[in-house]
N, C-alpha and C positions, 0 to 999 in steps of 0.2 A: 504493500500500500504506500508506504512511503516513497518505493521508487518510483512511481505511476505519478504520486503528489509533486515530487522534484522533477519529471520528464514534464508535468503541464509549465511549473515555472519555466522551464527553459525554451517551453513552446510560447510562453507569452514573451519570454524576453529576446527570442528569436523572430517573431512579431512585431514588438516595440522597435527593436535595434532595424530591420527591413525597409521599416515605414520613410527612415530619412534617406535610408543609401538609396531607395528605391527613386524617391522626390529627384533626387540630384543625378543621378547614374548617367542621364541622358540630357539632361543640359547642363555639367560639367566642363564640355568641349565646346561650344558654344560657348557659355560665360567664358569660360580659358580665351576664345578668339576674340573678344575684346581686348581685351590686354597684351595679346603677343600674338595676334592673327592666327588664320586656319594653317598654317605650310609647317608652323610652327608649335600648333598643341601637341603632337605626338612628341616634342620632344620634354615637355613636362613633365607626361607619363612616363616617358621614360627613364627620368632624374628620379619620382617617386617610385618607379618600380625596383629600381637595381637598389636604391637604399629599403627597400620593404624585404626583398629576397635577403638580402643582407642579413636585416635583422628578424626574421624570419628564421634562419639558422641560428640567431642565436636566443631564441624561447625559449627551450629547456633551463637554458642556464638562468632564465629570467623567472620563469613557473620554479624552478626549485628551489628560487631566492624567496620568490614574493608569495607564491600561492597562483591558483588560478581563479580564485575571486577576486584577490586584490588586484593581478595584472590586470584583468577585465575590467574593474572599476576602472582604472586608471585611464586606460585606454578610451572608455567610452566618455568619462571627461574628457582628453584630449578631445573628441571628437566634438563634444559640447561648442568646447572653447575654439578650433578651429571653424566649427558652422558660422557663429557669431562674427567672428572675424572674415569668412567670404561677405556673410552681409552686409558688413559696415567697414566693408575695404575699400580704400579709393583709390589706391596705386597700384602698379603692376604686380611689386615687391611684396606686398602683405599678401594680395589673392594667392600668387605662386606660392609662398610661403605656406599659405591658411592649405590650399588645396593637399600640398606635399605631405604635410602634416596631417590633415586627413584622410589618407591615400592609404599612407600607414598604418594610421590607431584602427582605418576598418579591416584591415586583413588580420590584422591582432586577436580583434575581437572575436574577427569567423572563426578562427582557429582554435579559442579557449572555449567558445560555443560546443567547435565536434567535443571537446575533452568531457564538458559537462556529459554532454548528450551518449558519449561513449558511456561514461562510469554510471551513469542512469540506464542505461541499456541492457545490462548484464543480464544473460539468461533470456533474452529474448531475439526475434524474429529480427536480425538486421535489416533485411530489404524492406518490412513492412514499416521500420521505425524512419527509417531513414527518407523514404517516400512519403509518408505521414509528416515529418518533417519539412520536409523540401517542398510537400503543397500548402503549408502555413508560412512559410517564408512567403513564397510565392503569390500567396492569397493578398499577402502585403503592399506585393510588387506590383498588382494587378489594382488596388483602390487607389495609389500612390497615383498611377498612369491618369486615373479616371479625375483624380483632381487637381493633378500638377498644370494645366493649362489653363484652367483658370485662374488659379494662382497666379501666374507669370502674368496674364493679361490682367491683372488688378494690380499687382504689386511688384512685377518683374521678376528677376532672378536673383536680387537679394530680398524678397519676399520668398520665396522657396527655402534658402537657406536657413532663416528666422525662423519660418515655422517647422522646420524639419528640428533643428536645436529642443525644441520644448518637447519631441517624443526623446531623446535624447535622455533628458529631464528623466522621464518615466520608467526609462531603461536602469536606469542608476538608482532609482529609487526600489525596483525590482530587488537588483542584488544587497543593496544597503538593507530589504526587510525581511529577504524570502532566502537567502543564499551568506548567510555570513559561518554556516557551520560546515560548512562543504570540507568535508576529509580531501585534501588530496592525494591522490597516488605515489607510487616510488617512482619517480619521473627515470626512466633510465638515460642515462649519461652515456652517449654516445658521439664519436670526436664527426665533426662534418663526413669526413673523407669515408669513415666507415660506415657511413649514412646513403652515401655515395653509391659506395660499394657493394651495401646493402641490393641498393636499386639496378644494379647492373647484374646481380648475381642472379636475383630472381626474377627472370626473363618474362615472367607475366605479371610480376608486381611493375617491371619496367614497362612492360607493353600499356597496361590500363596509366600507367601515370602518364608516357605520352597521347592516350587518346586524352585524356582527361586536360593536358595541356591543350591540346589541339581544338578541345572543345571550348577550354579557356581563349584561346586566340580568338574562336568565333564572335565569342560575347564581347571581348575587346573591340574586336574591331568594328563592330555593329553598335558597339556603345559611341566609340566614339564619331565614326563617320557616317551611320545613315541619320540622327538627327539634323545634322551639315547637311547631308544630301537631298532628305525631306522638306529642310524649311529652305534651305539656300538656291537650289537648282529646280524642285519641284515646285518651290512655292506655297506650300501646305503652311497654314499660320499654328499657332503651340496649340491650341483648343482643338483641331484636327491631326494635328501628331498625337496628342496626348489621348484621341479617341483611337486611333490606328493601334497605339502599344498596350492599350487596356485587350483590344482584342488582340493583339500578339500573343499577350502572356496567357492566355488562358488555360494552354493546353497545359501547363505548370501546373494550374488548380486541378484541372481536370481529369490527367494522365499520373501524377507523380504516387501518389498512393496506391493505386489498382498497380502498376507497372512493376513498385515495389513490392507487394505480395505475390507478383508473376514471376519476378526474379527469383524469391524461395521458391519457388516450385522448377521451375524450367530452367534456372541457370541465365547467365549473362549475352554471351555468346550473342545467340539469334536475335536479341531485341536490340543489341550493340548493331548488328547490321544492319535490319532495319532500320535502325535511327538514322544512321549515316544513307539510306538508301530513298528516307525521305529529305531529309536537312542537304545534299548537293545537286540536286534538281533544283530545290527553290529558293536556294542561293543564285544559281546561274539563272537565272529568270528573272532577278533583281534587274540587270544591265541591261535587258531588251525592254524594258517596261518603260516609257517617260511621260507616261501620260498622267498628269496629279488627281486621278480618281480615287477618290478616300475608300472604296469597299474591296477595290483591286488589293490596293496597296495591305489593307486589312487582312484581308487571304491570303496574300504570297507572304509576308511576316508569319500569321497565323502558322503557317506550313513550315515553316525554317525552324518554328520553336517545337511544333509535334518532334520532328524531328531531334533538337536539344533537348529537349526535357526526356526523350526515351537514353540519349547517350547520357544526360547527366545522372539518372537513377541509377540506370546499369553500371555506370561507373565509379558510382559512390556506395552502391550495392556490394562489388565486385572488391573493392580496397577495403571496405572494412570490415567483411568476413574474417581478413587474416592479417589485420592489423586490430589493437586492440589500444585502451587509454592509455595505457602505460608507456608507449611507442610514440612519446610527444617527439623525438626528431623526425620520426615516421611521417606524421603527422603533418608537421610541418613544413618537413619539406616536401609533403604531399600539395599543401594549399599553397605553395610557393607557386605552383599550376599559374594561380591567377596574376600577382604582379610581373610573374615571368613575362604572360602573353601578353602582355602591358608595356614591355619591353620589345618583344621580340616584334609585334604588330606594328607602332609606331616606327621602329629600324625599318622595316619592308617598306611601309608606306609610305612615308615623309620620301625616300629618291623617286620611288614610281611616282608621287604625285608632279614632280617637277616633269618628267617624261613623257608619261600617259597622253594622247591628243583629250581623254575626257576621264571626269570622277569616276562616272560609273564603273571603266573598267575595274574597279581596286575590286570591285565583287567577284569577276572571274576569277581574279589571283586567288582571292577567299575561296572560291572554289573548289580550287587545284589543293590546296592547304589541305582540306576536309576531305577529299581523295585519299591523301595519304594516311588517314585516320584510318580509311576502311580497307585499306591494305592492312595496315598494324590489325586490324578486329580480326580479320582471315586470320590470320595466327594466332589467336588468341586460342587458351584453354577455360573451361569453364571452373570456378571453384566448387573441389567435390567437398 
């Protein structure tokens, strides 16, 4: 009973904590190209990505100083105090900064989230918890979409930021009332290199960590370039993007918990193809399309996320079967996936965009990327 009591807090504070990254995720790159133009926001991400992986490597040594409630607090104050400051920034120098700064404290927090969500697990159905999980996150993602353009069209995009800070607020108040007895683990001390090594040895822990990268690249680069693409080239104003990614994200709500109870039964494998065998069709159909029909535009997103949402369950399915809380290098450098593709996204980008005759091609390239995912899947073994 009590683990089931500790698994809803961490459903609400994975909830709470959704509601702002969600607000911000996709007009991030936009606010960034006020201040340092569009040619140039990939390279922001990529200042905060390589210091996140960084320290990202080094969370064990910070979970076995502090705890993983106290890091977590901390962090999600960081995150408080950097929202505040996008809002009421007026120079280049503080947004960069504020963004950098919050780039970091939310890959922190994903991280200390699985450890709860692991050590509350025990003894149960991974795929079903984990899918159960990943559609409340998502439930998040999906109200955020449905009110974040009116927001901007009231109050702009330092209205976004401000009101995101006060869920914030609530997320902290979570662990300050509901989380301060939290036992942690024997965090095992493991040097990078054999973290590394770790991942290289076991050829199918290696294989799901680059689909899992690969799947990270996706959401990068969609995060950052089709709101660019939506409002700047198509012409679609925030109130009709912000109705476009409410139905984008649905299939998250819709798909992630049945997906995960299929995963325990049938294995990883088949639905990992599938995903990939819907998500690279309706990718490459992003760059024929220019026509700014909002229901179009609705559908083909719609399809790219049935798609992501079948690779992200199966993938998050598949790693934590045989990894466990204790495996915080495991871990983390598991969710290092995200700032990596953060990195590696913006690197491809930023020359091809100088190159390219047009934006849209960056989607084909997106394409080819997501190809080589479902080579790596072919290979894949299922966990027995």
């Amino acid at each position: 009973m009590e683990m089931q009591h500790n698994r809803k807090i961490i459903y609400l504070a994975g909830f709470l904590f959704s509601v702002p990254v969600a607000l911000t995720s996709y007009i991030n790159s936009s606010f960034l190209e006020i201040f340092v133009g569009k040619n140039y926001v990939g390279i922001i991400y990529v200042i905060a990505s390589i210091i996140t992986v960084w320290g990202l490597l080094k969370m064990p040594k910070i979970l076995t100083r502090f705890g993983n409630t106290l890091t977590i607090f901390l962090f999600c104050l960081l995150i408080f105090l950097s929202l505040i400051l996008l809002a009421l920034g007026s120079n280049s120098f503080i947004v960069v900064f504020a963004f950098i700064l919050y780039f970091i404290s939310i890959n922190f927090v994903i991280a200390s989230l699985d450890i709860f969500i692991e050590d509350f697990s025990k003894n149960s159905a991974i795929g079903s918890l984990r899918g159960f999980y990943l559609m409340i996150i998502n439930f998040a993602w999906v109200i955020a979409q449905m009110i974040s353009g009116s927001i901007i069209a009231k109050s702009s995009f330092q209205g976004i930021y401000l009101f995101s800070s006060i869920f914030m607020i609530l997320v902290l108040l979570v662990f300050i009332l509901f989380l301060r007895n939290f036992k942690d683990p024997e965090y095992k001390k493991v040097s990078i290199l054999k973290t590394i090594k770790f991942f290289i040895q076991n050829k199918h822990i290696s294989k799901i960590y680059l689909i899992n990268l690969i799947l990270k690249f996706f959401y990068s680069w969609m995060v950052i370039y089709t709101p660019i693409y939506l409002h700047e080239y198509l012409n679609f104003n925030w109130n009709e993007i912000g109705i476009i990614f409410s139905i984008m994200l649905l299939p998250f709500i819709l798909l992630d918990f049945p997906l995960g109870k299929l995963s325990d039964k049938i294995g990883e494998k088949k639905m990992l193809i599938a995903g990939f065998l819907i998500i690279i069709p309706s990718v490459l159909i992003i760059p024929l399309m220019n026509e700014p029909i909002l229901w179009l535009w609705a559908v083909i997103l719609f399809a790219t996320r049935v798609g992501a949402a079948t690779i992200e369950v199966m993938s998050e399915s598949y790693f934590f079967k045989v990894i466990n809380e204790k495996n915080a290098d495991e871990i983390s450098f598991f969710r290092n996936t995200f700032p990596l593709s953060y990195v590696i996204a913006p690197l491809i980008a930023v020359p091809i965009l100088f190159f390219i005759p047009s934006f849209e091609y960056l989607f084909f390239v997106l394409g080819a990327i997501l190809l080589v995912g479902f080579f790596i899947t072919l290979r894949l073994q299922d966990v027995k």
